[in-house]
KOLKETOR-625022 format. One record per atom (N, C-alpha, C, CB): residue in three letters; y, z, x. Coordinates in steps of 0.1 Angstrom, whole numbers, plus 5000, padded with zeros to 4 digits. Glycine has a CB too. Example, Ala and Ser with C-alpha at 12.3 -4.5 7.8 and 13.67 -1.06 7.14 Angstrom:
2
ALA494350785132ALA495550785123ALA496750785132ALA495550905113SER497850715128SER498950715137SER500050795129SER499450575141
END
This chain:
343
UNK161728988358UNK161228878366UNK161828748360UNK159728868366UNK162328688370UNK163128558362UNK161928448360UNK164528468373UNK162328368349UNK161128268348UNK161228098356UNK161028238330UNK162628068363UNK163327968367UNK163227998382UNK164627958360UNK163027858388UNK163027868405UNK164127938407UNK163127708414UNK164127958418UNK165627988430UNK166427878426UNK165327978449UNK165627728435UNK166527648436UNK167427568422UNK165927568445UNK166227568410UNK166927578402UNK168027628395UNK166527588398UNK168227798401UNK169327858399UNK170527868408UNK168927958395UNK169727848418UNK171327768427UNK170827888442UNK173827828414UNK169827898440UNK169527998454UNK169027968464UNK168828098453UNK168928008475UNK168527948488UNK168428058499UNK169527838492UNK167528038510UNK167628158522UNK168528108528UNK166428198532UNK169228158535UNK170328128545UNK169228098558UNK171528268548UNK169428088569UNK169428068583UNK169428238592UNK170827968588UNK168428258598UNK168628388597UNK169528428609UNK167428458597UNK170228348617UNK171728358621UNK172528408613UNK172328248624UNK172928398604UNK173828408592UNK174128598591UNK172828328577UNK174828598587UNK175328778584UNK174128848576UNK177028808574UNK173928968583UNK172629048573UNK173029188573UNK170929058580UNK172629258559UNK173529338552UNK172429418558UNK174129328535UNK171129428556UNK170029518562UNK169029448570UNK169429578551UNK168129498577UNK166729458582UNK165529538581UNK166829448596UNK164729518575UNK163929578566UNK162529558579UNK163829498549UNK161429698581UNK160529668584UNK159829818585UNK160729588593UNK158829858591UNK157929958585UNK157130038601UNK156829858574UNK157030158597UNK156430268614UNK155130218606UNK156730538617UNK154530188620UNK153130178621UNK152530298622UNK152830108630UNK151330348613UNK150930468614UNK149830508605UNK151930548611UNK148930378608UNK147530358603UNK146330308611UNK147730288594UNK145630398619UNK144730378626UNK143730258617UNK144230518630UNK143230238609UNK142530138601UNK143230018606UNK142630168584UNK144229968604UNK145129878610UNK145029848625UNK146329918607UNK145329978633UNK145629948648UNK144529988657UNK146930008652UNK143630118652UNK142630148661UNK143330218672UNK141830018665UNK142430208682UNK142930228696UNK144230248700UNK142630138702UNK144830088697UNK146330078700UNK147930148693UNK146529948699UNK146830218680UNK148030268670UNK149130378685UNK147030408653UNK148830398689UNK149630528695UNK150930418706UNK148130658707UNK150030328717UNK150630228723UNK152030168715UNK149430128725UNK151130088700UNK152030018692UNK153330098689UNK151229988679UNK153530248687UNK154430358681UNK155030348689UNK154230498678UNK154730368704UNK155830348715UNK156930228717UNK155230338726UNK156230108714UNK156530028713UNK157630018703UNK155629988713UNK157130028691UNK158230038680UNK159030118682UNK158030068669UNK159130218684UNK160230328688UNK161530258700UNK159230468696UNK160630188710UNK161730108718UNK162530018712UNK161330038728UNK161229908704UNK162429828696UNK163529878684UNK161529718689UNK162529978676UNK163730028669UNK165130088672UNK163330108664UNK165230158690UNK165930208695UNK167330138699UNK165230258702UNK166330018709UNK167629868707UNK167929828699UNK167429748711UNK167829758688UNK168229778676UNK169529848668UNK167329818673UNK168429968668UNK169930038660UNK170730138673UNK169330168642UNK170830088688UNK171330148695UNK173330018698UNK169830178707UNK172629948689UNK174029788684UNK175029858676UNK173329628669UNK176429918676UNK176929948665UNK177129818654UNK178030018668UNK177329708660UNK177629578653UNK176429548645UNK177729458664UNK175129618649UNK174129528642UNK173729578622UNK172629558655UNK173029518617UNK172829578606UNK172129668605UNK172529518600UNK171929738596UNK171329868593UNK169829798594UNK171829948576UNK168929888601UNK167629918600UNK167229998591UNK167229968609UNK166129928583UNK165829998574UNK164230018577UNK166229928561UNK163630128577UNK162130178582UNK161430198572UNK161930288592UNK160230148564UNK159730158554UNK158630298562UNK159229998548UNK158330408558UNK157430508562UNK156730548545UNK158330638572UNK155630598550UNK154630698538UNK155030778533UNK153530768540UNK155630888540UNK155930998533UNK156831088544UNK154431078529UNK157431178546UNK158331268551UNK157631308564UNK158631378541UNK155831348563UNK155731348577UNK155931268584UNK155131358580UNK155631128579UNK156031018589UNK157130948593UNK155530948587UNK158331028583UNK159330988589UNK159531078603UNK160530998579UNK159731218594UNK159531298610UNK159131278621UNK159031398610UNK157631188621UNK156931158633UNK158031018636UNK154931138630UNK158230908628UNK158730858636UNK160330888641UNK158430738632UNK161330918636UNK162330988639UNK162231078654UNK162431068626UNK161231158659UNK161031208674UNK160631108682UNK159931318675UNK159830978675UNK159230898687UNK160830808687UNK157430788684UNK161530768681UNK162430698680UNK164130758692UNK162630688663UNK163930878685UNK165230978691UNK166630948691UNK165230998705UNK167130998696UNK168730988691UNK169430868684UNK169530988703UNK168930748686UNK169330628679UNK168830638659UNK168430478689UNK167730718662UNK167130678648UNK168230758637UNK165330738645UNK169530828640UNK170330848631UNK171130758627UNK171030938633UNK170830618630UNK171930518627UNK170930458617UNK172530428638UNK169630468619UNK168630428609UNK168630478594UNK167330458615UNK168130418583UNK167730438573UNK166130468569UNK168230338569UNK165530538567UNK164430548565UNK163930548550UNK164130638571UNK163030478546UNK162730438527UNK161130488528UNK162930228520UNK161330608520UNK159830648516UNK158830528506UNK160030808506UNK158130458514UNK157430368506UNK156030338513UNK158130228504UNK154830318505UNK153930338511UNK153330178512UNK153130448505UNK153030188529UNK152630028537UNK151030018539UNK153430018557UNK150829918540UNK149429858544UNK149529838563UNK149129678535UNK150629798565UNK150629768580UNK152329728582UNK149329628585UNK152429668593UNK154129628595UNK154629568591UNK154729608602UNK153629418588UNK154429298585UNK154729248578UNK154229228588UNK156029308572UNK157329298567UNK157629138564UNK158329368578UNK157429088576UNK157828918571UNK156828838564UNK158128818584UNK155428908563UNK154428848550UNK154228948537UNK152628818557UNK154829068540UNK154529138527UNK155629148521UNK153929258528UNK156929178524UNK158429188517UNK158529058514UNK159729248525UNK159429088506UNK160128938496UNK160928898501UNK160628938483UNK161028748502UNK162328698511UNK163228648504UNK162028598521UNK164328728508UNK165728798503UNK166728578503UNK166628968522UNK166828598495UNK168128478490UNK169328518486UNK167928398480UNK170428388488UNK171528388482UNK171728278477UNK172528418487UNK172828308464UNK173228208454UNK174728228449UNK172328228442UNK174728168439UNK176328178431UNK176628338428UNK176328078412UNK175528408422UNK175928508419UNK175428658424UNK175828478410UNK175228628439UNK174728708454UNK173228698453UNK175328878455UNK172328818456UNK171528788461UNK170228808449UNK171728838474UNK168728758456UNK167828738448UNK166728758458UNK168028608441UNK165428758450UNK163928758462UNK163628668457UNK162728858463UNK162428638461UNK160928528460UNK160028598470UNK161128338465UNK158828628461UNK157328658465UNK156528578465UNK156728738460UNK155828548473UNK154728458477UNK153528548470UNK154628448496UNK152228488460UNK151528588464UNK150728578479UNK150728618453UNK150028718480UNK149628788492UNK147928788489UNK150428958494UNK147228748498UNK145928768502UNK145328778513UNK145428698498UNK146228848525UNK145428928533UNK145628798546UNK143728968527UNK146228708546UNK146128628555UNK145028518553UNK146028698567UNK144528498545UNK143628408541UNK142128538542UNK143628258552UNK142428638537UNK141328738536UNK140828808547UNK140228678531UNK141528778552UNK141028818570UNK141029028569UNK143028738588UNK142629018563UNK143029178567UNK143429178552UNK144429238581UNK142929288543UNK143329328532UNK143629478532UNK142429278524UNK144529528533UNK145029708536UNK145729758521UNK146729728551UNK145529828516UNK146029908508UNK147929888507UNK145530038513UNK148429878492UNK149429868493UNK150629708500UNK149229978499UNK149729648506UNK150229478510UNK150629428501UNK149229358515UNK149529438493UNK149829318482UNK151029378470UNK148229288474UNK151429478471UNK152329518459UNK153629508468UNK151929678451UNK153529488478UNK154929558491UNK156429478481UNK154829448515UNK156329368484UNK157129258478UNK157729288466UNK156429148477UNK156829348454UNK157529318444UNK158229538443UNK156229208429UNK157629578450UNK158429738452UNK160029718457UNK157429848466UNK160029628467UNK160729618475UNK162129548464UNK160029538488UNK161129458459UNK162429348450UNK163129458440UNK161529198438UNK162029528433UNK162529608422UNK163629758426UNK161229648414UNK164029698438UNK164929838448UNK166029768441UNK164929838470UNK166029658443UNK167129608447UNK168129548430UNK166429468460UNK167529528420UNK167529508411UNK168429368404UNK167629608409UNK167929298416UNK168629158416UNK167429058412UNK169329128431UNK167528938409UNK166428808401UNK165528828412UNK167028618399UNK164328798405UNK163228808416UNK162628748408UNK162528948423UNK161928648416UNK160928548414UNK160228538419UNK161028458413UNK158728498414UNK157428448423UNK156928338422UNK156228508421UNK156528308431UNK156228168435UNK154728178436UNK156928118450UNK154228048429UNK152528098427UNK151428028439UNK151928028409UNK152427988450UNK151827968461UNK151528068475UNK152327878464UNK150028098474UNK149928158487UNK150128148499UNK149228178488UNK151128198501UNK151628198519UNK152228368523UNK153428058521UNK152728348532UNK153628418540UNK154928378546UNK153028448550UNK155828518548UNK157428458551UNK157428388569UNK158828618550UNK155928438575UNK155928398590UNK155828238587UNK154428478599UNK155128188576UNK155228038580UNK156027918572UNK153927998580UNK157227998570UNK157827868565UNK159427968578UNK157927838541UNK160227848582UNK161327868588UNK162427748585UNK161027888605UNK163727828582UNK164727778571UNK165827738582UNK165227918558UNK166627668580UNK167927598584UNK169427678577UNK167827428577UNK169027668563UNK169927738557UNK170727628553UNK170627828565UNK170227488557UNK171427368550UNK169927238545UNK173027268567UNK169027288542UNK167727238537UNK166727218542UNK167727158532UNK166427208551UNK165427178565UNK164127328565UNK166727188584UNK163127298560UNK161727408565UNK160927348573UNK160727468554UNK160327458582UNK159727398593UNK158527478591UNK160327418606UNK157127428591UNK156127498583UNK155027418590UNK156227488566UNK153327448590UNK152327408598UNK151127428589UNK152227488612UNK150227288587UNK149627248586UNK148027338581UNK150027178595UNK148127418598UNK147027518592UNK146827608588UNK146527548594UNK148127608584UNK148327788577UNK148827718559UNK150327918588UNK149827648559UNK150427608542UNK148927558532UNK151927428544UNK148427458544UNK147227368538UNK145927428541UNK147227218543UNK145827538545UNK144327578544UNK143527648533UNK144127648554UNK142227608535UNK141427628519UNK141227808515UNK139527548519UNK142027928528UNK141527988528UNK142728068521UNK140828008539UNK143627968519UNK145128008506UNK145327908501UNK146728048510UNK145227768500UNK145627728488UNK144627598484UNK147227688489UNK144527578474UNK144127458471UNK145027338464UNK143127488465UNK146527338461UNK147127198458UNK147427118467UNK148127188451UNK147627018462UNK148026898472UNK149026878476UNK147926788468UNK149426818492UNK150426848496UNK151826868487UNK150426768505UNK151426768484UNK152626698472UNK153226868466UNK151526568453UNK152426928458UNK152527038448UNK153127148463UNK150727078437UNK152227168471UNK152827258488UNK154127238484UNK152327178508UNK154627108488UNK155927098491UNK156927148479UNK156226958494UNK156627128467UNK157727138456UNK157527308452UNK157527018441UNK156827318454UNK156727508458UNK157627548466UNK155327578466UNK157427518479UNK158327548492UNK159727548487UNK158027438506UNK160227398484UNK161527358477UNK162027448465UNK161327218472UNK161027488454UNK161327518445UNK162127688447UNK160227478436UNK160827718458UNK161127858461UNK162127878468UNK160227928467UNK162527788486UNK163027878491UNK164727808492UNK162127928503UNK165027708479UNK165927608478UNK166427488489UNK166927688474UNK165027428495UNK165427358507UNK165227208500UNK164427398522UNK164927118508UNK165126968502UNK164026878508UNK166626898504UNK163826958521UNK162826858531UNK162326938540UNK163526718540UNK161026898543UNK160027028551UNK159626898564UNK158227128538UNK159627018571UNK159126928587UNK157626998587UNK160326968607UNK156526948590UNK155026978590UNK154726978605UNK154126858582UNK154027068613UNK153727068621UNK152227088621UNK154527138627UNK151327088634UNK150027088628UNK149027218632UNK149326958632UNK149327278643UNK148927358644UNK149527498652UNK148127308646UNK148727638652UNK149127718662UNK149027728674UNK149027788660UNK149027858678UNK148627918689UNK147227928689UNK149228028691UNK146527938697UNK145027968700UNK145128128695UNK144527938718UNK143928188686UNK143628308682UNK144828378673UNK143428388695UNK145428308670UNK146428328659UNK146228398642UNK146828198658UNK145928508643UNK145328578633UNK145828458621UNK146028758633UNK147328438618UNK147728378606UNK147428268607UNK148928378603UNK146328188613UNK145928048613UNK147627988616UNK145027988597UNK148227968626UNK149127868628UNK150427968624UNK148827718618UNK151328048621UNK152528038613UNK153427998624UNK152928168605UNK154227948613UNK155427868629UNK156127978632UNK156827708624UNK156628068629UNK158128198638UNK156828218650UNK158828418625UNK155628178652UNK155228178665UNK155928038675UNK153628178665UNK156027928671UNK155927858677UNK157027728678UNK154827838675UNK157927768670UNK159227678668UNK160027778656UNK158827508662UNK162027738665UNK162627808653UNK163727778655UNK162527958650UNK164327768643UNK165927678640UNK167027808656UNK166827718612UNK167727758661UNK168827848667UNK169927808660UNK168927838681UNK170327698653UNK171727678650UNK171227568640UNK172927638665UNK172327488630UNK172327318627UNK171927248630UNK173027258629UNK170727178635UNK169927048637UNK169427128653UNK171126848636UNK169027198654UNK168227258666UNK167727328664UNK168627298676UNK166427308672UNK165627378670UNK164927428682UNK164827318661UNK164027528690UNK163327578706UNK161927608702UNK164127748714UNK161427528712UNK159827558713UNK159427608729UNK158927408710UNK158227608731UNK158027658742UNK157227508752UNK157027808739UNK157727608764UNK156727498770UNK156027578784UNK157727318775UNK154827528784UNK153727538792UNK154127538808UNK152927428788UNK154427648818UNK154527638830UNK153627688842UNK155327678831UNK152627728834UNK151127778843UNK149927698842UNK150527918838UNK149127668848UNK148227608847UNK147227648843UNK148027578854UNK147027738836UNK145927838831UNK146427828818UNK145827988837UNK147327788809UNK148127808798UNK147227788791UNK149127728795UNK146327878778UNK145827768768UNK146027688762UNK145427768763UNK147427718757UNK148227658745UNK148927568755UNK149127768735UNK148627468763UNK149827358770UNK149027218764UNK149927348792UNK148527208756UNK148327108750UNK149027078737UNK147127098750UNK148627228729UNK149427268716UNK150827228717UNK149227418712UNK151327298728UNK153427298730UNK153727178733UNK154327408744UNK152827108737UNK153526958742UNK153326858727UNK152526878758UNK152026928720UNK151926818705UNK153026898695UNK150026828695UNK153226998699UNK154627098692UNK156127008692UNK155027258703UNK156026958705UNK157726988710UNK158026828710UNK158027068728UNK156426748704UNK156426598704UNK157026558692UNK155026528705UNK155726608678UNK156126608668UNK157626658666UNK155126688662UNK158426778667UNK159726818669UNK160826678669UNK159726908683UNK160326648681UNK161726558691UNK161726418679UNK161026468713UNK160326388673UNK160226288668UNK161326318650UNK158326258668UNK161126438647UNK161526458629UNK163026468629UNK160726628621UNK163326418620UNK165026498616UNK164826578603UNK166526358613UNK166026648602UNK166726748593UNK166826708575UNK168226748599UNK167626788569UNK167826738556UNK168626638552UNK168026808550UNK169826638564UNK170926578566UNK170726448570UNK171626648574UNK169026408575UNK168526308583UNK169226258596UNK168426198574UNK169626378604UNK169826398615UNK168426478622UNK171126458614UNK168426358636UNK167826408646UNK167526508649UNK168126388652UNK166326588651UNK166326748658UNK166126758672UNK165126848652UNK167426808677UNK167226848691UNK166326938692UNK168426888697UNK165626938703UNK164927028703UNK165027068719UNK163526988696UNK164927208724UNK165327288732UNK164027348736UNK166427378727UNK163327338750UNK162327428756UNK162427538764UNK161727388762UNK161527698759UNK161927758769UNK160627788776UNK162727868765UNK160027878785UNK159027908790UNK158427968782UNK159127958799UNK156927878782UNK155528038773UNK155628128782UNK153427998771UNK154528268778UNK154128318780UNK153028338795UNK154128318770UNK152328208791UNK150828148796UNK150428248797UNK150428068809UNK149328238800UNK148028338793UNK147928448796UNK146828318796UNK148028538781UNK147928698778UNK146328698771UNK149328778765UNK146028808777UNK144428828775UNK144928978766UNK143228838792UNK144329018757UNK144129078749UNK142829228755UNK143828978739UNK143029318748UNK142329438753UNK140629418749UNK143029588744UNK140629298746UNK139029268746UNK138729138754UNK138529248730UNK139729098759UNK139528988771UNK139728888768UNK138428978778UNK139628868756UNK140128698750UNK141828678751UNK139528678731UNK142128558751UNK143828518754UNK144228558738UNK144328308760UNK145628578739UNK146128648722UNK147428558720UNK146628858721UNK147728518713UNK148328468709UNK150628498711UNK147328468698UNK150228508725UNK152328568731UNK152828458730UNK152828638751UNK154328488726UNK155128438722UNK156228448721UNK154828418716UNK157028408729UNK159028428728UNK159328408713UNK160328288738UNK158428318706UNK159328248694UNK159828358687UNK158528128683UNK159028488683UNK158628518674UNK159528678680UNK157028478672UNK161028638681UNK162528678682UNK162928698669UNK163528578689UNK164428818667UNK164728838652UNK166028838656UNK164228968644UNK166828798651UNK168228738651UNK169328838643UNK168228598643UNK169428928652UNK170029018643UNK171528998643UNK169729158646UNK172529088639UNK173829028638UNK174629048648UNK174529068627UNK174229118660UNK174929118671UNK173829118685UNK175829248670UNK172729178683UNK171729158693UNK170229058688UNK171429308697UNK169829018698UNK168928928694UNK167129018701UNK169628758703UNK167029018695UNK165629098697UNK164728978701UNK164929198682UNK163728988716UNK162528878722UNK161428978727UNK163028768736UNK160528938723UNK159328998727UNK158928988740UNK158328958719UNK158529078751UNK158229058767UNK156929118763UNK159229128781UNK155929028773UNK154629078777UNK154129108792UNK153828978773UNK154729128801UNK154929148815UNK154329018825UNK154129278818UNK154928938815UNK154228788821UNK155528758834UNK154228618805UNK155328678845UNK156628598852UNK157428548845UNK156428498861UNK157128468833UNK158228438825UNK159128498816UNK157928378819UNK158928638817UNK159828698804UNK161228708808UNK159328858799UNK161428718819UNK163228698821UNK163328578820UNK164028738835UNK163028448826UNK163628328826UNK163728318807UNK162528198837UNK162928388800UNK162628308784UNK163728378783UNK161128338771UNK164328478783UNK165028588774UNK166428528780UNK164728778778UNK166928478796UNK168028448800UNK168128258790UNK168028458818UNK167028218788UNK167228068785UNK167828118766UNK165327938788UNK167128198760UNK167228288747UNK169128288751UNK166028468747UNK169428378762UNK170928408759UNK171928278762UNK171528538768UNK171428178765UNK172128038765UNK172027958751UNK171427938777UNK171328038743UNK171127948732UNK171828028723UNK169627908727UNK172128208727UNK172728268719UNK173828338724UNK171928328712UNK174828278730UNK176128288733UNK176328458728UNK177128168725UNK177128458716UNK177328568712UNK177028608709UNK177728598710UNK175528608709UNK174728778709UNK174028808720UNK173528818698UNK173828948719UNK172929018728UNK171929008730UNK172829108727UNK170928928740UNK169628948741UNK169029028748UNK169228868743UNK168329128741UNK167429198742UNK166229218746UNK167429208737UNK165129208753UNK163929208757UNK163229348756UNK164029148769UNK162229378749UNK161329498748UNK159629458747UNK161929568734UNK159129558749UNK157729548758UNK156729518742UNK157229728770UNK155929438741UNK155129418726UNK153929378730UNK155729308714UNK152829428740UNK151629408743UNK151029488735UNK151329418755UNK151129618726UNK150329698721UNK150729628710UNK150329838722UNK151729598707UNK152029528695UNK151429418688UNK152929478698UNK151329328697UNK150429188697UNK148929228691UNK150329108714UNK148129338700UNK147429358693UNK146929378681UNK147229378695UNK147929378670UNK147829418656UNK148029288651UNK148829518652UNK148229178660UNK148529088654UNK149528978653UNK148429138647UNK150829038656UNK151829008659UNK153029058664UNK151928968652UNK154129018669UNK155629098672UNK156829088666UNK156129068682UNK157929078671UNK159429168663UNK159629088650UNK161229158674UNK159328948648UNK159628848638UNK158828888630UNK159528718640UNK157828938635UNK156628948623UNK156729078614UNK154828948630UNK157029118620UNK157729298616UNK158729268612UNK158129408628UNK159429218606UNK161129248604UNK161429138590UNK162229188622UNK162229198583UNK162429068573UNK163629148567UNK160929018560UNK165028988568UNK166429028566UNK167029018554UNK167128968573UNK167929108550UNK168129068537UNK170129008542UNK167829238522UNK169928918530UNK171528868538UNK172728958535UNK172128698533UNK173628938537UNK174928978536UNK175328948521UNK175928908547
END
């Protein structure tokens, strides 16, 4: 374990545009976790896993599973694609890969981690195995790994790759993970994930298990741009939130102290959940892989117009659209699941 920041040592996350050597994420296959929907959720993953590694261009999938039966089980639900997959016998608490794995950097002398520590989302969900994910994962790899003694997740901070984090209010600053002052928030963020200037936003989605994380609700596509959503139903709950989203946005610039364009595509508007309350859907919360672009569809009217406005923002790649309603119920979709390690 190194004793010195990242940025101290010259490290930084890239932009997750940028080239990725793997994509790391995990078969769901814990009823305690999913209940009901565990079986729904498998299907689910099995499609996205399928698009995915059905890309020869794209990076290697890497599927974190328990043990050999469960590769086997997921390997049949996956099928013919899952030979392009990698599968790593490691034992998970649940999928999400982008709050429990360590987020992968580069530097002068290639690559490195940083762990956040892990408490369950502010205590909400504590599973077996979460909290160690990160530093198993780092010690694969046997490159500098450092921790960062602030509690967060990789869902709520979103990187530029030229200094710029984009991060929210009720998830960085709540009492239910941290208690320093902004001041101390910020030089954490910096120290960890080598950026220079953080854009604060204030809040999430309505019902948002992670209190707020932004890969729901804004995310860099290129250099000084950034896409949020916006509200086209009248029933929306969140059309008050996307418009204080996309306000704050238009108003901040970069590290560069350039302007952020900011780019709207269609929400969701309102997904009701298998207990009737609205859940928290979301295009943002897309994974950028190196040839296809993975977006989450909920069988809403908007999921083609999001996914076609998605392939105007991403020229040369593939966008993708796959079904994540069983998904959501666990909490979250493909971003939240997935965490890249760079090239």
């Amino acid at each position: 374990m190194s004793q010195h920041s990242p940025r101290a040592d010259g490290y930084y996350q890239p932009a997750e545009w940028e080239a990725h050597r793997a994509c790391y994420t995990a078969w769901p296959a814990h009823e305690f976790a999913w209940g009901p929907h565990l079986r729904a959720a498998q299907r689910e993953f099995a499609a996205f896993a399928s698009a995915f590694a059905s890309d020869p261009q794209q990076e290697t999938l890497q599927v974190l599973v328990d043990d050999a039966a469960a590769e086997t089980q997921a390997r049949a639900a996956i099928g013919e694609h899952a030979a392009r997959i990698r599968f790593v016998h490691m034992p998970t608490g649940d999928v999400w890969l982008r709050d429990t794995a360590p987020v992968f950097l580069r530097g002068p002398k290639g690559g490195a981690s940083v762990r956040f520590r892990f408490n369950g989302w502010g205590g909400k969900y504590l599973y077996p195995n979460d909290a160690e994910l990160s530093e198993r994962i780092a010690a694969v790899h046997g490159w500098p790994a450092y921790q960062c003694a602030l509690i967060a997740e990789g869902g709520a901070l979103e990187v530029d790759g030229l200094g710029t984090c984009l991060t929210t209010r009720s998830c960085l600053q709540n009492p239910n993970r941290s208690t320093p002052s902004l001041r101390e928030v910020e030089q954490l963020v910096k120290d960890s994930l080598g950026v220079t200037h953080l854009v604060w936003l204030d809040e999430g989605l309505l019902n948002d298990h992670t209190d707020g994380h932004i890969d729901n609700i804004a995310r860099f596509v290129s250099p000084g741009v950034v896409v949020c959503m916006q509200a086209h139903d009248h029933d929306d709950p969140n059309r008050a939130t996307l418009e204080a989203i996309a306000d704050k946005l238009g108003s901040a610039s970069d590290a560069r102290g350039q302007r952020l364009r900011v780019v709207r595509i269609p929400s969701p508007g309102r997904v009701h959940g298998a207990d009737g309350n609205a859940v928290p859907a979301s295009y943002m919360n897309f994974y950028i892989g190196n040839h296809t672009l993975l977006v989450p569809g909920f069988g809403t009217a908007w999921d083609e117009p999001a996914r076609q406005a998605l392939q105007q923002l991403f020229p040369s790649r593939k966008v993708v659209m796959c079904g994540a309603r069983a998904t959501l119920e666990g909490g979250g979709t493909f971003h939240c699941m997935t965490q890249q390690e760079p090239a």
